[in-house]
N, C-alpha and C positions, 0 to 999 in steps of 0.2 A: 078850261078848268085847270086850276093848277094843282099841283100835286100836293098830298098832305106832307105834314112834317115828316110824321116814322118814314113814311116812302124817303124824304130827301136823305135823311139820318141813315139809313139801308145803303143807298145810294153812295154815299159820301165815307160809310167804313166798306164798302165794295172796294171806293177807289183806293181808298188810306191802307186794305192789305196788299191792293197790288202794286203799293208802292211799296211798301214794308218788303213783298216776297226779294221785289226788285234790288232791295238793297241788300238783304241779305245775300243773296245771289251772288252778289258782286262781293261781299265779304269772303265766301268761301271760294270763290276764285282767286281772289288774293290771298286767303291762306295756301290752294292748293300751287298756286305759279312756280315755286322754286322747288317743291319737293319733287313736284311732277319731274322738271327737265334731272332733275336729281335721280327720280327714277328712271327716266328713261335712260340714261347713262350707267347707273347701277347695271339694269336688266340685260342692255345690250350686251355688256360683260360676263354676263349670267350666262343671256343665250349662247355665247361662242363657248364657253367651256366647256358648256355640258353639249355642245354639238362636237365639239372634239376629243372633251371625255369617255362620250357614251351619244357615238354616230346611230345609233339604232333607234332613240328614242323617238317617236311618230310626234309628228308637226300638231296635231290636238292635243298633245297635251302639253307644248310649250305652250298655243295660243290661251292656251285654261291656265295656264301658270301665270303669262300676263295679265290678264283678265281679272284671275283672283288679286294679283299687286294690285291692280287699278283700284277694287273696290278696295281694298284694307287702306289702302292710302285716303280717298275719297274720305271713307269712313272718318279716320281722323283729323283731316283736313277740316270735315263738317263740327266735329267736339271742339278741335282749337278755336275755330270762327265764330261758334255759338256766342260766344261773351262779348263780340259785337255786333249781335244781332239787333235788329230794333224794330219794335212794336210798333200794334197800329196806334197808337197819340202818337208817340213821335211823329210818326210819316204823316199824319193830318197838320200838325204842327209844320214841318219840310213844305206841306202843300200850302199851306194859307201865307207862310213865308216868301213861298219864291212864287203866287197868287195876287201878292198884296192883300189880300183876301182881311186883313187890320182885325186877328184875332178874331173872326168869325165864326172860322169855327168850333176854337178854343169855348166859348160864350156859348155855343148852339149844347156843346155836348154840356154844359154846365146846368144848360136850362137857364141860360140867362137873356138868349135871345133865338128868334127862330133860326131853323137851319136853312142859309142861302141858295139860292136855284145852281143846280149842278149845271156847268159852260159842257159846251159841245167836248172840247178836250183839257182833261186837266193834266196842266205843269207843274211835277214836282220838282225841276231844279235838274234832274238827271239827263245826264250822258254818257255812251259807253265810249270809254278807251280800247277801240276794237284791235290794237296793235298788243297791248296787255292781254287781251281774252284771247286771242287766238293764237298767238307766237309760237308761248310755252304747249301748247299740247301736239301744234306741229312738228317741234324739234325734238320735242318725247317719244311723237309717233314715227320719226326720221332713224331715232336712234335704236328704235325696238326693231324696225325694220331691217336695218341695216344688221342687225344680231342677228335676225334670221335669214335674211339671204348672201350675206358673204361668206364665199369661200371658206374652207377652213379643213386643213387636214388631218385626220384623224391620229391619235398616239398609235406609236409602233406597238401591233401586240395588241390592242383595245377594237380591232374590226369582228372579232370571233376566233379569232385562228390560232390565239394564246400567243407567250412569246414568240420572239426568233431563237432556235437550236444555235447551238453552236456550229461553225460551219465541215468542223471536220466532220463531222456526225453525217452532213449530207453527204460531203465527198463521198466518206466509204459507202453510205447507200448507192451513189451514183456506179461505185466501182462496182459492187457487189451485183447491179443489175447490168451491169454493161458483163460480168464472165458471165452471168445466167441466160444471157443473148442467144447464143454460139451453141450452148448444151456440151462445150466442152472441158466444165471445170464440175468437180466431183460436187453434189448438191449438199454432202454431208458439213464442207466447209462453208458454204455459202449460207447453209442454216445456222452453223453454227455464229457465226461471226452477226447475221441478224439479232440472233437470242440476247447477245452481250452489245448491242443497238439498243435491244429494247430494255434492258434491265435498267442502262445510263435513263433513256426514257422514264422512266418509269415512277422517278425520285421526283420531290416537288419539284417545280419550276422555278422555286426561288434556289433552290441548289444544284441547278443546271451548270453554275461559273462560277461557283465554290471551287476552294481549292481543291479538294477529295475528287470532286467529280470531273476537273480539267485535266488532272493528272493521270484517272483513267483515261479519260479520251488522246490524250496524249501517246500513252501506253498502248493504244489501241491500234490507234491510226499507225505508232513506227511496227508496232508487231504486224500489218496489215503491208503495208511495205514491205519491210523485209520476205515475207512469203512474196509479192508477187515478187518481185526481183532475184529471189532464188529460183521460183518456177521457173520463169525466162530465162534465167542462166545455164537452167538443166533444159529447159526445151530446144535451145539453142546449140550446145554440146551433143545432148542425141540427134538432130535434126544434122548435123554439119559431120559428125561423126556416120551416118549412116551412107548421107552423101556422097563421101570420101570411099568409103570402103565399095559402094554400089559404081561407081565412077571408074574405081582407081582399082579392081577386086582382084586383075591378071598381072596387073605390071607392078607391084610395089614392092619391096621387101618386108621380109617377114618382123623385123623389127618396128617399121613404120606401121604394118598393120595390126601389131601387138598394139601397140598406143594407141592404134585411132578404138581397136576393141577395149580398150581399159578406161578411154574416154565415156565409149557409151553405155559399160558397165557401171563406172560411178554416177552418170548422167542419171538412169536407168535408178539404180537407188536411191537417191537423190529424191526425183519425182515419188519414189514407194513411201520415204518416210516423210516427209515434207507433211506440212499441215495442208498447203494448196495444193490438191493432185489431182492429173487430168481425169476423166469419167472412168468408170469402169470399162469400158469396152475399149476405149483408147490405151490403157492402162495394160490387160488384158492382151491386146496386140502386139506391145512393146515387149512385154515379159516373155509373150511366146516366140520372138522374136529370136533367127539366131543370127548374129553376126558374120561366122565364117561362111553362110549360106546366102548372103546379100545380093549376091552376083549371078545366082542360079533364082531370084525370086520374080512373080513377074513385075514389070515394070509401070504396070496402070498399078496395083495394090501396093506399090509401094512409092507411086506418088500419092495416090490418097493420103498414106499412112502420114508422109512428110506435109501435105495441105493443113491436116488436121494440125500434128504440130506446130508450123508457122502461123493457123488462125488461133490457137490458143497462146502462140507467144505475142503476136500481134495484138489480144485481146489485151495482154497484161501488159505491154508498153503504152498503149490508151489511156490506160488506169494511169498507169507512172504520169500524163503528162507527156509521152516521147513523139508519137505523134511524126508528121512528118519536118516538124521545127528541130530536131537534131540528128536528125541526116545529114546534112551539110558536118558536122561531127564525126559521124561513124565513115563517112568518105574519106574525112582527113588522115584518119587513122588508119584506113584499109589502103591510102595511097590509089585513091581513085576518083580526085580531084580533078578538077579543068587545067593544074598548074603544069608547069614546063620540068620538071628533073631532070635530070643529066646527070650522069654520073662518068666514072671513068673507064673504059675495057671496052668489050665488043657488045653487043646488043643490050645498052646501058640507056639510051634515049625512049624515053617516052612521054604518053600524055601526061603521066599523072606527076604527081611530088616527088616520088619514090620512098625511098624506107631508108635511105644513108647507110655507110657502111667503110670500114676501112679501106676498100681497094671504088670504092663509088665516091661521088659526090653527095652534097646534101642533101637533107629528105626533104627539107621545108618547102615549100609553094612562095614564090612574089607574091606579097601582096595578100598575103592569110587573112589577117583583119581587115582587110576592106584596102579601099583606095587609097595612096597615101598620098597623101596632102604638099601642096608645093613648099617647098623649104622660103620662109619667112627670111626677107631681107630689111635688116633693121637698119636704119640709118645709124649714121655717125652721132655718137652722145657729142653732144653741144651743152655748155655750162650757162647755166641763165645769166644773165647781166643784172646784177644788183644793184640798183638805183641809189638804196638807201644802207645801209651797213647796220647803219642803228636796228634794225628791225631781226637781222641776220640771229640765227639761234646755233647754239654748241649744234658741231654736227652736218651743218647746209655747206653745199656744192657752190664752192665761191669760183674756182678756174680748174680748166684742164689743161695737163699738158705736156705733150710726148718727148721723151728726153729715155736716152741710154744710160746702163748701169756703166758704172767707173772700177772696170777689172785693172786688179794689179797683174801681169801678164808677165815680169819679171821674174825668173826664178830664184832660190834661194841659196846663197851661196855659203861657204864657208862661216859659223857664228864664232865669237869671239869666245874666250875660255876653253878653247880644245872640243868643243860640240863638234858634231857633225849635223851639216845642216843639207845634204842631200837630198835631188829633188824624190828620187824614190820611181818606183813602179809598180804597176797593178792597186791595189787600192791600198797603198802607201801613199802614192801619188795622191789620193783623193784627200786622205785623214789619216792623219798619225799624230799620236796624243803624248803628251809629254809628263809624266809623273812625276813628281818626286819618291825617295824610299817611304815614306809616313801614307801618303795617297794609296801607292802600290800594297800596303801592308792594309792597308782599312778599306779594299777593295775585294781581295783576298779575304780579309775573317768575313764579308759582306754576303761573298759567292762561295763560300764552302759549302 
């Protein structure tokens, strides 16, 4: 039984939309091919700065940011292509064309003749350029990926953590918890010097490295120095002073022990008014401290007392940087180097440099700066041999060559007109000038 007409007619715009879908398909593939690799180049760009801008943001919702690009693109990809879209006549037309089908079906849908048996497969003429369809959304999908998974390091300042401080600001933190270590610096300056940390803190961040605010931390950090360096310089004088007098309490003159006590009474003040002063109880020790009783004190309490001292001048040469890198320094200068001195008199030789002196030899150490280096034998200057002359410029090294000065060695005798031409002596002999009266007169009004 063959099939009626409307069935073939059904049959035949069946096949003519899925040719129609077909082409159209391929339309908006061809609109979407260049925008796409366009996108995906854009995005990639996208993805890295806003991974390096703003490291925090969660991977769903770039992939939702892609995602949304895809369709808005798609979207308009689809409107530009619409206006070469093409209906179902056309594609029945495409079919009976590349069919031979001689207008067939043109005629069937007119009603001018019936509609022909549908073949097992119908040929509209098409083939896909699968290098075109699939390239572009590889190299789109190459480039998005590539945005999300490369490396990329985050802006300084942009992880959470706010800018970077200025660096002084941390040193003195650094220092300020390096005396708090010990318990041996007063807590009143340590808080205080935080307080004016946190005030500079406290100003935007955009006027962290204003000029206003560099000049405080400037101000800061040398007023922060000079206290420790004067601490240490009064810890060191009581410390060296107390020594002396504990040491030395039975055999010294009374003048030398007047100075070693005036040492560590200024010492002694010093640390009272000072902005850095040791704890109270350290503090406290010193003052009740007396001098002329050093020698009668016991001698464990009065090394403690000196420990303390040296771990809080030790504290504050930490702070400075001193450390044990300028030691090789303070040796030089206390004359208690590795080097050979010699001096001149009786018991004048020893290890060190020594300290120089008018009846001694030199204080200096061989070899202070380091190793010294073999003395440089430079050959004989040789003048190049100039080939060409024409090339030679004002100035170039054309010959050398060793020759003596041509002394008059004769002396001078007798000059004619009644001179005296005498060779002379002492530095006659060297230079004696000859004036006339006019010279000597205008030499004279020159030097009055």
């Amino acid at each position: 039984m063959e099939p009626s007409n409307k069935k073939l007619e059904a049959d035949w715009t069946r096949e003519a939309n899925r040719v129609s879908r077909r082409v159209n398909f391929g339309w908006w593939i061809e609109s979407l091919t260049a925008p796409l690799i366009i996108l995906g180049l854009a995005g990639a760009c996208a993805l890295l700065l806003v991974r390096r801008e703003s490291p925090g943001t969660p991977s769903w919702q770039l992939g939702l940011g892609i995602v949304c690009a895809l369709i808005a693109l798609s979207a308009i990809a689809w409107i530009i292509a619409r206006r070469r879209f093409e209906k179902r006549e056309a594609s029945m037309v495409r079919i009976e064309a590349a069919m031979h089908l001689r207008n067939g079906l043109s005629a069937a849908r007119a009603g001018v003749s019936p509609w022909p048996t549908v073949p097992a497969k119908v040929d509209a003429g098409l083939n896909w350029n699968w290098q075109r369809v699939v390239i572009p959304p590889i190299v789109a999908l190459l480039f998005l990926m590539a945005g999300l998974f490369i490396p990329v390091s985050a802006l300084p300042g942009d992880d959470g953590s706010g800018p970077q401080e200025p660096d002084a600001w941390k040193q003195v933190d650094a220092d300020l918890e390096r005396l708090g270590e010990d318990e041996m610096i007063d807590e009143a300056y340590l808080e205080e010097m935080k307080k004016k940390l946190e005030e500079l803190r406290s100003k935007e961040e955009e006027e962290w490295f204003s000029h206003s605010s560099l000049e405080a931390t400037d101000s800061l950090k040398k007023q922060h120095q000079s206290e420790l360096q004067r601490f240490e310089r009064d810890l060191n004088q009581a410390d060296k002073a107390m020594g002396n007098l504990q040491k030395n309490a039975g055999g010294m003159t009374q003048e030398r022990k007047d100075q070693l006590m005036n040492q560590f009474d200024q010492a002694l003040q010093g640390l009272q008014n000072g902005g850095l002063k040791p704890n109270p109880g350290l503090l406290n020790q010193l003052k009740q401290l007396d001098p002329n009783d050093l020698g009668q004190l016991n001698p464990e309490q009065m090394q403690q007392l000196r420990e303390n001292l040296q771990k809080a001048g030790q504290a504050c040469k930490d702070c400075q940087g001193g450390g044990e890198g300028n030691e090789w320094m303070d040796e030089l200068l206390d004359g208690q180097g590795n080097g050979q001195g010699q001096g001149q008199g009786p018991d004048r030789e020893g290890n060190g440099p020594g300290k120089g002196g008018v009846n001694r030899g030199p204080g200096h150490a061989p070899g202070v700066l380091g190793k010294q280096s073999d003395m440089l034998k430079s050959g004989k200057l040789e003048a190049l041999e100039a080939k060409d002359l024409s090339q030679s410029l004002p100035g170039d090294l054309l010959q050398l060559q060793d020759g003596d000065h041509d002394v008059d060695k004769s002396a001078t005798g007798t000059q004619a007109g009644g001179g005296v031409g005498a060779t002379g002596t002492g530095g006659d002999r060297v230079w004696k000038e000859s004036l006339d009266p006019e010279e000597q007169k205008a030499l004279k009004r020159f030097f009055e």
